[in-house]
C-alpha positions in Angstrom: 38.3 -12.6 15.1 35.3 -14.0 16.5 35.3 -17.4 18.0 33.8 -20.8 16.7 31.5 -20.9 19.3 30.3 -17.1 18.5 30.3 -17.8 14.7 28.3 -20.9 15.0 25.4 -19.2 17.7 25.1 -16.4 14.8 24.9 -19.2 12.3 21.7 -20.9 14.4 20.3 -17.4 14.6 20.2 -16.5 11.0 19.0 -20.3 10.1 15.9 -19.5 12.4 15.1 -15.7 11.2 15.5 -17.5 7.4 12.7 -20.7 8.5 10.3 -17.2 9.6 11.0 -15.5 6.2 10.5 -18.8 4.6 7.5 -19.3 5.9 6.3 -16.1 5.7 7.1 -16.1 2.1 5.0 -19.2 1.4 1.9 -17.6 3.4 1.6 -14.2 1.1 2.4 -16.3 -2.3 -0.8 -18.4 -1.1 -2.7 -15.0 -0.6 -1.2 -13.1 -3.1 -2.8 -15.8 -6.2 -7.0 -15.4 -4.2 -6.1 -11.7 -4.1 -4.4 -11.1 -7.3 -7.5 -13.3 -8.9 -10.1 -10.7 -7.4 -7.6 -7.3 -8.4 -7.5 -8.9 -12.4 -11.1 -9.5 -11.9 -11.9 -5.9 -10.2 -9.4 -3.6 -12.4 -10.9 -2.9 -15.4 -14.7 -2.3 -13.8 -12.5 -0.2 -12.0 -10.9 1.8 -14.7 -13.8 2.0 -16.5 -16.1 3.2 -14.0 -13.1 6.1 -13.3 -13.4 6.7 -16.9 -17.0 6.9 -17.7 -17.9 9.2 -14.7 -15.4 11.6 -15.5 -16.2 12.0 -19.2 -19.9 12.2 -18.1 -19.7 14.7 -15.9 -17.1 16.8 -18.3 -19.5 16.5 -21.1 -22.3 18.3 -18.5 -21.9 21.4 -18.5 -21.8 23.6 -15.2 -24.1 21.4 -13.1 -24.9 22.7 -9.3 -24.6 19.8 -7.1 -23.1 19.1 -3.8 -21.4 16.5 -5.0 -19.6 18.4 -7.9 -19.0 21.7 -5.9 -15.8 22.7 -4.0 -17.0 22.7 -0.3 -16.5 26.0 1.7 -14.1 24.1 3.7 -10.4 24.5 3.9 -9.6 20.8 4.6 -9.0 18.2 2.7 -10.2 14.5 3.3 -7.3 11.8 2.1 -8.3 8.2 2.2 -5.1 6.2 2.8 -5.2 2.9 2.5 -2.2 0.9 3.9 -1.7 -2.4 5.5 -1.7 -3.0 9.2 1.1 -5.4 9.2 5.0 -4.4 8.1 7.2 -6.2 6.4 6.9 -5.5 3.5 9.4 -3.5 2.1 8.1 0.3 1.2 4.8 -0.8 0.4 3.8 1.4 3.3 6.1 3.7 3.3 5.5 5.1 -0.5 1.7 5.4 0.2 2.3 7.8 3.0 5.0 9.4 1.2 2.6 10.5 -1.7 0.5 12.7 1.3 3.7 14.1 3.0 5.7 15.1 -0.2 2.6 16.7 -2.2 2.6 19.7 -2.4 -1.2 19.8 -2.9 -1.9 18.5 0.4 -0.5 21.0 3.4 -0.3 19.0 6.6 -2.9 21.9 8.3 -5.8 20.8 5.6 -5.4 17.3 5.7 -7.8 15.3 7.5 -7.0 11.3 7.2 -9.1 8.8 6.8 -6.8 5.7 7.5 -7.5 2.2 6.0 -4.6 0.7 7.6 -2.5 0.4 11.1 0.7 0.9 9.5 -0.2 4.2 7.4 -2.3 5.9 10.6 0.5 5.8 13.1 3.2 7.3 10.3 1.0 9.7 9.6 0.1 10.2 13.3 3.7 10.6 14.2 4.3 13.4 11.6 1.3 15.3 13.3 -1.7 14.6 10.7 -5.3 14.3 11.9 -6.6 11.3 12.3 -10.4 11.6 11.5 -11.1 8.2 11.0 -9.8 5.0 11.8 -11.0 1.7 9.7 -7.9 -0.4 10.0 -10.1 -3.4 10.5 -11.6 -3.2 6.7 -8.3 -4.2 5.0 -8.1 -7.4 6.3 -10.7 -8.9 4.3 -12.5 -5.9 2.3 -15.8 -6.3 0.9 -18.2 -4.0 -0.9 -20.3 -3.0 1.7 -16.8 -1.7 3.1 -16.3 0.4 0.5 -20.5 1.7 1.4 -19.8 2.3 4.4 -16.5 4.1 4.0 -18.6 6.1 1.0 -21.2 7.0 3.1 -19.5 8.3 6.4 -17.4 10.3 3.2 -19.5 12.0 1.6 -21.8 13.0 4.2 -18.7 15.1 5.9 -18.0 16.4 2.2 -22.0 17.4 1.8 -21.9 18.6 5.6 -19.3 21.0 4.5 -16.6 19.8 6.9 -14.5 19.2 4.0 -14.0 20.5 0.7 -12.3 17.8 -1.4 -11.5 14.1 -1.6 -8.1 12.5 -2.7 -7.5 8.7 -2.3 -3.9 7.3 -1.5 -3.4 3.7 -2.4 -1.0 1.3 -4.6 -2.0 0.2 -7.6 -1.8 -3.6 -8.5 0.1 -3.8 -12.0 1.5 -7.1 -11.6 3.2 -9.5 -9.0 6.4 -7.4 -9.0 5.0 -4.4 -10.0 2.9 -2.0 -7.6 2.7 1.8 -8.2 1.5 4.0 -5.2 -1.3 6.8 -6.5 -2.5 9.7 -5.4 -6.2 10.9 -7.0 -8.9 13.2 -6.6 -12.0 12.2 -6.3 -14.5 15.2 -5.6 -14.7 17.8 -7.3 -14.1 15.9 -10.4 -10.7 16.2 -12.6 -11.1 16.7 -16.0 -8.1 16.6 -18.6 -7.4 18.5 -21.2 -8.2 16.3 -24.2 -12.1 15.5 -22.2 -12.6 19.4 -21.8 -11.6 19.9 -25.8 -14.4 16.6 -26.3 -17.1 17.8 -24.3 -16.8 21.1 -25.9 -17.3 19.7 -29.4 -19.9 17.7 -28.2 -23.7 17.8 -27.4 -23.8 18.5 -23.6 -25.3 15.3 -21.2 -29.1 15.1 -20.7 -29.9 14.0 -17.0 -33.5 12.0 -16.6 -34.9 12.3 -14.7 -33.5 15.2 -13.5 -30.0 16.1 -12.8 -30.0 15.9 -9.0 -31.9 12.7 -9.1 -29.0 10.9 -11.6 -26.2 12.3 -9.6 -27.2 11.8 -6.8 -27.1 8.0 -7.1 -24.3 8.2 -9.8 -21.9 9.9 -7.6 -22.0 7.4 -4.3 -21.7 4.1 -6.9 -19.1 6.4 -8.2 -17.2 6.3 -5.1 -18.0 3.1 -3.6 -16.4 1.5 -6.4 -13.3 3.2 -6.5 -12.9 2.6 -2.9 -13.4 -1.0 -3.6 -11.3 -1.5 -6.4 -8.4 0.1 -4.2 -8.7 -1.7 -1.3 -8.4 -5.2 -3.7 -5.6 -3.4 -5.4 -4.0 -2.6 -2.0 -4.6 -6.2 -0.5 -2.9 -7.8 -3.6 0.1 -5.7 -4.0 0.6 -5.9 -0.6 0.5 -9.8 -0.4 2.9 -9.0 -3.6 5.8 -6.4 -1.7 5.8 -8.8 1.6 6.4 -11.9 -0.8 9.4 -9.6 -2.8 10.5 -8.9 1.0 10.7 -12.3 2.4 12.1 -13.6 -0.7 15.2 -10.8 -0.7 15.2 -11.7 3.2 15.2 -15.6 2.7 18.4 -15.1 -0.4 20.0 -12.6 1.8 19.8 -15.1 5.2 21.5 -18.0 2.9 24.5 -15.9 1.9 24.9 -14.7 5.1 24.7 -18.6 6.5 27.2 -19.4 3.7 29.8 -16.8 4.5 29.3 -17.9 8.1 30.1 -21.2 7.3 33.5 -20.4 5.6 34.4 -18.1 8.5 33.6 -20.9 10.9 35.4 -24.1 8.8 38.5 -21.2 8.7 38.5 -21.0 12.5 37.9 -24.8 13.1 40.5 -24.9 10.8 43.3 -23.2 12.7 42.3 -24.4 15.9 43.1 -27.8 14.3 46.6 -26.5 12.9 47.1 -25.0 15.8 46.7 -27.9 18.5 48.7 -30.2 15.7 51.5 -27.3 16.7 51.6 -27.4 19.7 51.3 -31.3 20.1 54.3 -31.7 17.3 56.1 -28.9 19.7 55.6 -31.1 22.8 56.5 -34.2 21.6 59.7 -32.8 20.0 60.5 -31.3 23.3 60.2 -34.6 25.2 62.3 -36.6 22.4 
């Protein structure tokens, strides 16, 4: 059985990792309510944009554009936006997950574009390429972020170095609810139920030309998906490290509790025990 002394240096150990996690806790609830403000806000732009480009372009026919064509090349660019701090919980984890488990994405094809320490270096360590490293936009993401991040993109995709581009990030849903995706983004997916639309339909008329339309549709296409998931990402991750320090904070006060029976139960019998040993001595003398 451990001793008082030992019991009680634990004790001050786990009080001190709980005033971190408390703190830490406080810090992304503060974040989390600017961030989560700016996801709401961003979301359905978001969605709609997703939406609208995608039905567009199903309802327009085979269109040649370098935008809309497969590239020649083999590889694959995967935009993977993480965080660059841990702690919290599989936030980072499940992102990287969705580019290791797919079966899409063969490790020999991929070439990452990281938004995020915590996602490169996994990714690193399992022996992915690291074309890119802009850890420094998720700390405080902006639009012209998501330009830039568009621009050095698509140029690679036009400049036929690679062929198609998926974008790994978690989706904000709620404050205890984040959902890691995986999506293409060029060539274009279309579902089922848009292909049976389009073909039902009239086909889209481009003006002034079709080249011309896309080719400042396409980048505004981009640029705001990008944004809308690095806000996404920023929130839920605010949201996962609050979760985290919130299980660590309850899990650090049972702990201190059960720590404090054990150490009233040694003090206890160290009491008994010296009463003992006194009654013992003074019966022998007597």
């Amino acid at each position: 059985m451990a001793s008082m002394r030992d019991i009680k240096r634990r004790k001050g150990s786990i009080q001190s990792t709980q005033q971190i996690t408390k703190a830490m806790k406080l810090v992304s609830t503060v974040k989390l309510q600017k961030a989560k403000n700016r996801a709401e806000q961003t979301n359905p732009y978001f969605n709609y944009m997703y939406q609208t480009v995608t039905s567009m372009l199903a309802k327009s026919g085979t269109i040649s554009h370098p935008y809309l064509n497969r590239g020649a090349s083999a590889k694959k660019a995967v935009i993977v936006i993480t965080s660059n701090r841990g702690l919290a919980g599989g936030y980072n984890s499940n992102v990287t997950k969705l580019v290791t488990a797919s079966g899409e994405l063969p490790m020999e094809d991929v070439e990452v574009y990281a938004i995020g320490n915590k996602g490169k270096e996994a990714l690193e360590r399992r022996g992915y390429e690291i074309k890119m490293d802009g850890s420094s936009i998720i700390e405080s993401p902006v639009y012209a972020d998501a330009a830039g991040l568009c621009k050095r993109v698509l140029a690679d995709y036009t400049a036929g170095e690679i062929g198609e581009i998926y974008l790994a990030y978690t989706h904000f849903k709620n404050t205890v609810s984040h959902e890691p995706k995986l999506i293409r983004l060029l060539p274009v997916e279309f579902d089922e139920a848009e292909l049976k639309e389009a073909d039902s339909n009239v086909l889209m008329n481009y003006e002034p030309n079709e080249e011309e339309a896309l080719d400042l549709i396409i980048p505004k296409y981009m640029t705001s998906l990008f944004y809308g998931a690095l806000v996404e990402a920023v929130a839920s991750e605010n949201g996962a490290r609050m979760q985290a320090m919130d299980s660590a904070t309850s899990n650090a006060e049972e702990m201190i509790s059960d720590l404090t029976l054990k150490y009233n139960r040694a003090r206890q019998g160290s009491i008994t025990q010296e009463l003992t040993e006194i009654i013992a001595g003074a019966e022998a003398i007597s």
